[in-house]
Backbone as a chain_set.jsonl record, in Angstrom:
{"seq": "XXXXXXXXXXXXXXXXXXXXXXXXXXXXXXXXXXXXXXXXXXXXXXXXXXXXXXXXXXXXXXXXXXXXXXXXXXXXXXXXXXXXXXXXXXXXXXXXXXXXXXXXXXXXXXX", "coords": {"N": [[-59.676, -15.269, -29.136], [-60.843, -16.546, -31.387], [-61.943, -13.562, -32.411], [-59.838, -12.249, -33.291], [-58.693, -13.925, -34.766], [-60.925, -13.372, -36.855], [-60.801, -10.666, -37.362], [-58.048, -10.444, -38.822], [-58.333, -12.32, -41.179], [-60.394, -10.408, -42.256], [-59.366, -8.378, -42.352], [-57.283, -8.81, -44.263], [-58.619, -10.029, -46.57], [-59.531, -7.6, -47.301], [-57.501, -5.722, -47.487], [-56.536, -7.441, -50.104], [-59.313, -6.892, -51.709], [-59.519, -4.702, -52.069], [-56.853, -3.306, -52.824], [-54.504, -1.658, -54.864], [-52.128, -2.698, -56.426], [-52.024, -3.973, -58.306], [-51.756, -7.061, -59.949], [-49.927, -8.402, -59.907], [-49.123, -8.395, -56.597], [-51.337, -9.195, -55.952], [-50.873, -11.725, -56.491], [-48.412, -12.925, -54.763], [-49.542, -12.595, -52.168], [-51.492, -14.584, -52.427], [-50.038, -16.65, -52.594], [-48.66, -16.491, -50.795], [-50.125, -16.862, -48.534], [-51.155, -19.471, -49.288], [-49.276, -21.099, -48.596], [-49.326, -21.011, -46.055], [-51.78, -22.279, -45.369], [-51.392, -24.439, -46.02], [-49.504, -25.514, -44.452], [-47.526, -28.311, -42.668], [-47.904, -27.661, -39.718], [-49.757, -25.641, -39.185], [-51.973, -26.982, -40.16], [-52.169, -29.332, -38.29], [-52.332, -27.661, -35.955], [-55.046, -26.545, -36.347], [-56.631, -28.942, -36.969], [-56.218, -30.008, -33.967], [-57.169, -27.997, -32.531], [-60.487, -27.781, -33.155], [-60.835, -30.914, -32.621], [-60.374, -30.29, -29.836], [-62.371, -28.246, -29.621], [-64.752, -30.22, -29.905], [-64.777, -31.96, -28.248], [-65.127, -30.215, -25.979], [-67.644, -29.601, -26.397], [-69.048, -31.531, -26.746], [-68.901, -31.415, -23.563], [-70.416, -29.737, -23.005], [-73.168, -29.961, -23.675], [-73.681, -32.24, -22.411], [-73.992, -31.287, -19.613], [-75.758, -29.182, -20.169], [-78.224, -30.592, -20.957], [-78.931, -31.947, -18.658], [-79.504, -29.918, -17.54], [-81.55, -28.525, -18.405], [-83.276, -30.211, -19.31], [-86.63, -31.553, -20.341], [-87.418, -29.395, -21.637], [-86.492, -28.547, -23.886], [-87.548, -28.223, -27.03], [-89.188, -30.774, -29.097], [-88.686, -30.875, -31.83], [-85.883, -30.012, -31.741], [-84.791, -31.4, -30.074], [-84.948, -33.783, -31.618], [-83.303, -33.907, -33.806], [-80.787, -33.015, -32.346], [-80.784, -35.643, -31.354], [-80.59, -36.845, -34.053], [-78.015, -36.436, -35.457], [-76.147, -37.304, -33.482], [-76.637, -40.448, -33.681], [-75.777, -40.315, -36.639], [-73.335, -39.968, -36.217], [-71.86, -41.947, -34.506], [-72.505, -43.796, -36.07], [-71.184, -43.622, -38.426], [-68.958, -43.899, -37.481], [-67.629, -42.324, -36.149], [-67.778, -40.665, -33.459], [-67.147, -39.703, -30.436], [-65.65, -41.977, -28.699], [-64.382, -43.38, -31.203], [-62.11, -43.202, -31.761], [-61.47, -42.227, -34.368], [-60.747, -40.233, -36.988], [-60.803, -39.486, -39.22], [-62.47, -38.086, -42.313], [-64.644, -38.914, -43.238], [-68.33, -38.67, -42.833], [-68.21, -36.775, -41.097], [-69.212, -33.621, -39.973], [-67.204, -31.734, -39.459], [-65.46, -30.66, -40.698], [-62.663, -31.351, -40.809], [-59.543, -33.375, -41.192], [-57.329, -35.56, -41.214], [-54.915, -35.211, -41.832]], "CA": [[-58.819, -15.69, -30.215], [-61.409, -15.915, -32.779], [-62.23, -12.539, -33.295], [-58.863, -11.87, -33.533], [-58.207, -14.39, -36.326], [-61.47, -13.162, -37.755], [-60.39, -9.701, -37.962], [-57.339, -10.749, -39.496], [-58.821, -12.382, -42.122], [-61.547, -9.626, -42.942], [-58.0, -7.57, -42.824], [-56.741, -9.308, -45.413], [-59.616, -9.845, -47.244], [-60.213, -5.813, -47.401], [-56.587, -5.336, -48.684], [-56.815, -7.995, -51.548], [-60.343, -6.79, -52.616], [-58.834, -3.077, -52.442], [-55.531, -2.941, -53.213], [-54.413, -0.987, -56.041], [-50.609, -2.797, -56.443], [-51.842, -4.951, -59.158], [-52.062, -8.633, -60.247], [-48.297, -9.354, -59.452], [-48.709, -8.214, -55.323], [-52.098, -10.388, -55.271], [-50.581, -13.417, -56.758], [-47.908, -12.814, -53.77], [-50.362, -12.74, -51.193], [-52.477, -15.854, -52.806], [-49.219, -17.845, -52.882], [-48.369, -17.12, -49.047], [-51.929, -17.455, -47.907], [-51.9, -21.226, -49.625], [-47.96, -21.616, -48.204], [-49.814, -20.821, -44.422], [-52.726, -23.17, -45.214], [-50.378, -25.927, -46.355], [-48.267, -25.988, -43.62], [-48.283, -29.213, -41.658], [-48.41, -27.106, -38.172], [-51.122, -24.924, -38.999], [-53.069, -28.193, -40.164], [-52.075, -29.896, -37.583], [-53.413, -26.549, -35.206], [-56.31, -26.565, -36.527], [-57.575, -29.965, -36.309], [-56.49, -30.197, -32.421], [-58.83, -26.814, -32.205], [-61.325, -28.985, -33.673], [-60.996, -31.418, -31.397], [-60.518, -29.415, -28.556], [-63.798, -27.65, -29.308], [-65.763, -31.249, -30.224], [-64.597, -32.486, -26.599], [-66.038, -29.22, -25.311], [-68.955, -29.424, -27.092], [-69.985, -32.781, -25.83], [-69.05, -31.82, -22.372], [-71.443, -28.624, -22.191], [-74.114, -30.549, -23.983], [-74.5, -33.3, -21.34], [-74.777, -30.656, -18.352], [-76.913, -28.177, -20.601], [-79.055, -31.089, -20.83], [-79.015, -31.831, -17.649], [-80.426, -28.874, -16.236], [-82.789, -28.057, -19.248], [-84.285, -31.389, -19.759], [-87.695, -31.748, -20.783], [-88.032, -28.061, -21.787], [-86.034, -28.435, -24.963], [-89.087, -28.532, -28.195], [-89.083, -31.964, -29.452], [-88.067, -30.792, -32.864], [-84.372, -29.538, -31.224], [-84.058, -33.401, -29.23], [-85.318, -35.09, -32.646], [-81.924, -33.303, -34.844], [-79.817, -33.586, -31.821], [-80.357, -37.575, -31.663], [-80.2, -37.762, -35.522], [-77.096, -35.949, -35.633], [-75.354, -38.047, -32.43], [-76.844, -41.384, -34.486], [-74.834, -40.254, -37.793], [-71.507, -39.55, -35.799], [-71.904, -42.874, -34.229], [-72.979, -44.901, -37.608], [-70.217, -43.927, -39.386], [-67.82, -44.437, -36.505], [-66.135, -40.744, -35.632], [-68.057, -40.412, -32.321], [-65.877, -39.217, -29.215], [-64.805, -43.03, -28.19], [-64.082, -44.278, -31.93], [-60.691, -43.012, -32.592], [-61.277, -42.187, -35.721], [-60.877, -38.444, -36.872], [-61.121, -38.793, -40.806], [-63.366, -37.149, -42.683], [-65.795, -39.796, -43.262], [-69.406, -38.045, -41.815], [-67.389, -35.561, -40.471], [-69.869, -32.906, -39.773], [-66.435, -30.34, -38.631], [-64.669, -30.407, -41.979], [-61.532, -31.87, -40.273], [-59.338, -34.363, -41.414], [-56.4, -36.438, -40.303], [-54.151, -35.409, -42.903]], "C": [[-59.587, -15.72, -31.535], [-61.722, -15.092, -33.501], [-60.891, -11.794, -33.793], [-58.426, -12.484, -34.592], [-59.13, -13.362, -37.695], [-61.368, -12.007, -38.482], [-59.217, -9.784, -38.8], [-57.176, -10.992, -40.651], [-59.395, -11.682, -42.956], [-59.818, -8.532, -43.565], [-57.48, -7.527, -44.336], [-57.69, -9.032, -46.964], [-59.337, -8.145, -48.09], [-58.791, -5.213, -48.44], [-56.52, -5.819, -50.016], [-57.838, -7.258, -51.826], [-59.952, -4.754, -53.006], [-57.291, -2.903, -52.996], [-55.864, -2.602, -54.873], [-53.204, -1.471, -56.963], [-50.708, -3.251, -57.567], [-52.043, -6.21, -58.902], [-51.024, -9.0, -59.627], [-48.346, -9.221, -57.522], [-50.03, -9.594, -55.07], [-51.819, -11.393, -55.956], [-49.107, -13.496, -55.751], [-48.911, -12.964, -52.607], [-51.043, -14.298, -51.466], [-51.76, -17.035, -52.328], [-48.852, -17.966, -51.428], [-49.347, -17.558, -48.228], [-51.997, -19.197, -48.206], [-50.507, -21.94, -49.193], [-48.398, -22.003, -46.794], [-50.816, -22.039, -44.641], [-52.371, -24.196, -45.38], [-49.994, -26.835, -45.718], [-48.246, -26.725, -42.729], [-48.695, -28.772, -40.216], [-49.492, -27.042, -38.283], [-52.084, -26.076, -39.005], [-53.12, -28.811, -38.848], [-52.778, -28.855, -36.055], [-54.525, -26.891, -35.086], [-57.119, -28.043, -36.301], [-57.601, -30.62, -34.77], [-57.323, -29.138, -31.72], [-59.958, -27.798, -32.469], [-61.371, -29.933, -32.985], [-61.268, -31.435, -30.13], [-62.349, -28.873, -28.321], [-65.046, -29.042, -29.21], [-65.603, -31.677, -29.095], [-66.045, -31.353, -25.798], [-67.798, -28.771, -25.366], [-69.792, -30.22, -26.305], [-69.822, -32.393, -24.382], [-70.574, -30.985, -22.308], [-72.788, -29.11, -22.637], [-74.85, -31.58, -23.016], [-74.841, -32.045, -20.22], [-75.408, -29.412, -18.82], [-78.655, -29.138, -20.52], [-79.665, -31.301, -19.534], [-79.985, -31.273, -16.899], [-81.676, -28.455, -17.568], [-83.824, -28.763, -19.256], [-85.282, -31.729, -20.306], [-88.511, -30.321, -21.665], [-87.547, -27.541, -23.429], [-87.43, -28.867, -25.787], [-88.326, -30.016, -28.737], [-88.174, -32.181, -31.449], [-86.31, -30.636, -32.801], [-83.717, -31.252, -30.909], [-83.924, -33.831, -30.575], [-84.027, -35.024, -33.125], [-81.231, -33.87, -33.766], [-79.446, -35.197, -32.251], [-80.065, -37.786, -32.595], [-78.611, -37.651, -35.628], [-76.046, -37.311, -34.689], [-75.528, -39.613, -33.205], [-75.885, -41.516, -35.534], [-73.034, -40.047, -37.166], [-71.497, -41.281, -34.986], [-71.65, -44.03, -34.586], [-71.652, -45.072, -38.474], [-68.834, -43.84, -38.562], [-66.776, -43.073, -36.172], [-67.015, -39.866, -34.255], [-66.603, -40.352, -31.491], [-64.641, -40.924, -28.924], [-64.797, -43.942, -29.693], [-62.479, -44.11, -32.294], [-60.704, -42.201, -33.995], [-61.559, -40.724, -35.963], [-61.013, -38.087, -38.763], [-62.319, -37.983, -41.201], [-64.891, -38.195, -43.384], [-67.032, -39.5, -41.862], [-68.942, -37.479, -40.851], [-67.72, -34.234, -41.083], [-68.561, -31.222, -40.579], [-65.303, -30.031, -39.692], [-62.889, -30.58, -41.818], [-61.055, -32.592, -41.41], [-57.877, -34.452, -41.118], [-54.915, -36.36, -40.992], [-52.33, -34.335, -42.106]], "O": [[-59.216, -15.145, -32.558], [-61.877, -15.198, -34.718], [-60.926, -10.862, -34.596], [-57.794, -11.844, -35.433], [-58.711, -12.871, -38.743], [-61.619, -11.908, -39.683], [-59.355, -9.024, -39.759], [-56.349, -10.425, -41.364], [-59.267, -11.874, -44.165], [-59.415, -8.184, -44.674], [-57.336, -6.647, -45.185], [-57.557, -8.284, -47.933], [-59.02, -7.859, -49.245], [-58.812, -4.614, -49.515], [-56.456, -5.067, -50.988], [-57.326, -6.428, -52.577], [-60.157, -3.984, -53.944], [-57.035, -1.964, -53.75], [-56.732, -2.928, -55.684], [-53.062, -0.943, -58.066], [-49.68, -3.153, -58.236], [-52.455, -6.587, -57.806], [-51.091, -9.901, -58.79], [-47.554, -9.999, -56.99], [-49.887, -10.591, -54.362], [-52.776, -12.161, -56.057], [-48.506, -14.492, -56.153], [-48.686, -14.081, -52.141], [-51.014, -15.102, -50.534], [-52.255, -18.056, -51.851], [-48.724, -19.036, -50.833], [-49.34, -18.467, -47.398], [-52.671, -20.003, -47.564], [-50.417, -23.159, -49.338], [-48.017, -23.06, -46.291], [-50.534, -22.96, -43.875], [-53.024, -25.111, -44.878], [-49.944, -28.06, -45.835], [-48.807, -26.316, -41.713], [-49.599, -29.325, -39.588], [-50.323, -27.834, -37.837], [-52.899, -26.23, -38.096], [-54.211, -28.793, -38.278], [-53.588, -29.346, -35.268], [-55.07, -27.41, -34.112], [-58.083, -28.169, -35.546], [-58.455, -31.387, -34.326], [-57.973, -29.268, -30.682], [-60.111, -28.681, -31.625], [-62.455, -29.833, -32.409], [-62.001, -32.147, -29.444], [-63.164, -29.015, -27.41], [-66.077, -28.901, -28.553], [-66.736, -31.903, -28.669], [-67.18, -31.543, -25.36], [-68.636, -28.087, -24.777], [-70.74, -29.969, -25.561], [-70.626, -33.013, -23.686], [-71.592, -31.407, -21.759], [-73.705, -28.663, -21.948], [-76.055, -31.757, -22.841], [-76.037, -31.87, -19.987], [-75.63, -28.545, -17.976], [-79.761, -28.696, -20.209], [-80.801, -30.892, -19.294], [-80.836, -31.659, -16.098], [-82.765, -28.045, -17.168], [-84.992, -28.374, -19.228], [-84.936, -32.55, -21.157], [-89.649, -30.226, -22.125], [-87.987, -26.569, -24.043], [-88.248, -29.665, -25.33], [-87.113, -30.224, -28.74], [-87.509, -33.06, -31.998], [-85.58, -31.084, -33.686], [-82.757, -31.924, -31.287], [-82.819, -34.288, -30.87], [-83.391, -36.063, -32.952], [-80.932, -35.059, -33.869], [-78.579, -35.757, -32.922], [-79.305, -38.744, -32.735], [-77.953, -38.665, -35.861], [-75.339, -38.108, -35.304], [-74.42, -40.119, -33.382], [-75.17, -42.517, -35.584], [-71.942, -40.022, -37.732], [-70.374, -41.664, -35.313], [-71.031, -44.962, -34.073], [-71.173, -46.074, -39.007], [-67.747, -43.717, -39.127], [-65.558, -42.98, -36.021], [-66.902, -38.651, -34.095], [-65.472, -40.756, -31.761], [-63.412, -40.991, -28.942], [-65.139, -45.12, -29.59], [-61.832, -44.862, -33.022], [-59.715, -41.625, -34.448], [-62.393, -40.075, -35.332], [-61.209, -37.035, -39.371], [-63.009, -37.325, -40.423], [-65.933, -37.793, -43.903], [-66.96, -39.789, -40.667], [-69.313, -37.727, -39.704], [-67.176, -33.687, -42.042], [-68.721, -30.341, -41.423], [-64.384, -29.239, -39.484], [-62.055, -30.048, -42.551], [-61.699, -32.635, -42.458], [-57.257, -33.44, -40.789], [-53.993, -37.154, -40.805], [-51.311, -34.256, -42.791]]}, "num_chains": 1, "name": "protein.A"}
């Protein structure tokens, strides 16, 4: 699914930065592009992706650790912990509830 958005995008991309139609077709495109990004679904999409993946994240992290354990460089553990510390601190770890955008790494928000 992502490379499929991503081509999508580059798609797009490639026609705006080429097109020949004029100013008036890319201020049509600009205006549906920011109608799609608007739209409470898509938002609402996107930050249960976002979620979805931050679940997934933490799971494969505990049983990557797991089996790696001691073999990870100390510089990799040190970031991890800081990182897991700051999601913690400012309360948008897995068991706080809280999904704003306060030290919110994943550029989410609750909106």
């Amino acid at each position: 699914m992502r490379y499929r958005l991503t081509f999508i995008a580059g798609l797009a991309t490639g026609y705006v930065l080429g097109a020949r139609a004029g100013r008036e077709r890319y201020e049509q495109l600009r205006k549906a592009t920011q109608r799609v990004a608007q739209n409470p679904a898509v938002r609402n999409s996107a930050e249960s992706v976002a979620l979805t993946g931050r679940d997934v994240v933490s799971k494969a992290y505990g049983k990557v650790s797991a089996k790696v354990g001691d073999h990870v460089p100390g510089s990799v553990r040190d970031r991890v912990r800081s990182l897991r510390e700051q999601r913690v601190n400012h309360g948008t770890g897995p068991n706080h509830g809280n999904t704003g955008n306060n030290g919110n790494d994943w550029g989410t928000s609750n909106t």
